[in-house]
C-alpha positions in Angstrom: 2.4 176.9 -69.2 -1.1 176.0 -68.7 -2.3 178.7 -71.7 0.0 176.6 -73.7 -1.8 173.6 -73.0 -4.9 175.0 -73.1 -4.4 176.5 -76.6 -3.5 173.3 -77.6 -6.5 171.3 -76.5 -8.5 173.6 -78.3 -6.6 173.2 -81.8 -6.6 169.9 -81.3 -10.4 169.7 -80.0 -11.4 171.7 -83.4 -9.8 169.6 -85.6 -12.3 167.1 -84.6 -15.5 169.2 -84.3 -14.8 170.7 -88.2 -16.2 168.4 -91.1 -13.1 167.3 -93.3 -14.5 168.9 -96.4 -16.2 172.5 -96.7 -19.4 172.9 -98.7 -19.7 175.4 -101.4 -20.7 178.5 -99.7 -24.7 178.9 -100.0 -24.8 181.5 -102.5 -22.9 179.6 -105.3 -24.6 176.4 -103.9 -28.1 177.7 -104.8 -26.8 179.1 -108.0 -25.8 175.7 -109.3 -29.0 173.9 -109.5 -30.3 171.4 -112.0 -32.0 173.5 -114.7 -35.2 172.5 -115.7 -36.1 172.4 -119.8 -38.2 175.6 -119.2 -35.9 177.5 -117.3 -31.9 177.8 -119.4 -30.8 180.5 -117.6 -28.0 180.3 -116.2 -27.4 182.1 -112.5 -23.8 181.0 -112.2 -22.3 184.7 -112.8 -24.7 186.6 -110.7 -24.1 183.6 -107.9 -20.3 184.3 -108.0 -20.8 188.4 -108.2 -23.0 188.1 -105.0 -20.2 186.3 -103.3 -17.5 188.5 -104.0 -19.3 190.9 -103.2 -20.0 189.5 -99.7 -16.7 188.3 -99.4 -15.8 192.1 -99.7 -17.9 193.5 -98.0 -18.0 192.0 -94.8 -14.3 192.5 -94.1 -14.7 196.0 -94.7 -17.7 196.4 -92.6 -16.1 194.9 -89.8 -12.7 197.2 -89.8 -15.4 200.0 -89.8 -17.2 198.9 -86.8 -14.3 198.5 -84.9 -13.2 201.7 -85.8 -16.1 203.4 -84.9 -15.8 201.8 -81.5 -12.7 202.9 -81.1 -13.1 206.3 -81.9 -15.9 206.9 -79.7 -13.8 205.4 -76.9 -11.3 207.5 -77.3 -13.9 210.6 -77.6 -15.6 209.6 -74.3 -12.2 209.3 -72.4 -11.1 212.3 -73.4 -14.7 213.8 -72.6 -14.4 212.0 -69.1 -11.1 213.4 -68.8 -12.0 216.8 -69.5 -14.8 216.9 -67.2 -12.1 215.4 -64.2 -9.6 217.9 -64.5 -11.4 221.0 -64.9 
C-alpha cells in the first residue's frame, strides 16, 4: 500500500519538476545555427548522422555493460563455489 502511494507521489512530483516542452537535443541544436554570408554550409545532415548515431549507440552500450556484469557475476560465483565445495 504505502509503495503504491509512494510511486504515485513520485509520478506526480515529476510531472512538476519536468519543463512542459523538450529542447532539441544539443547536437541538432548546434547544427541549426544562423549561417553567416561567409560560411553556406550547411551542417544539418552531419548534425542528424551524429545523433543517430548516439541514439544507437548508447542503448547498445549499455545492454553490453550489463552483460558484462553479469557474466562476471556468474563466473565469480561459480569460482566461489568451486573453491567451497572442493
Amino acid at each position: 500500500m504505502h509503495l503504491h502511494l509512494l510511486a504515485r507521489l513520485l509520478v506526480i512530483g515529476a510531472l512538476f519538476t519536468f519543463p512542459a516542452s523538450a529542447p532539441a537535443c544539443p547536437l541538432c541544436k548546434d547544427a541549426i545555427s544562423i549561417p553567416s554570408a561567409e560560411d553556406e554550409v550547411n551542417n544539418l545532415p552531419r548534425a542528424y548522422n551524429s545523433s543517430i548515431y548516439l541514439m544507437i549507440g548508447v542503448p547498445y552500450l549499455s545492454l553490453g555493460i550489463v552483460g558484462f556484469a553479469i557474466y562476471r557475476g556468474v563466473r565469480q560465483n561459480a569460482e566461489f563455489r568451486e573453491k567451497t565445495e572442493g
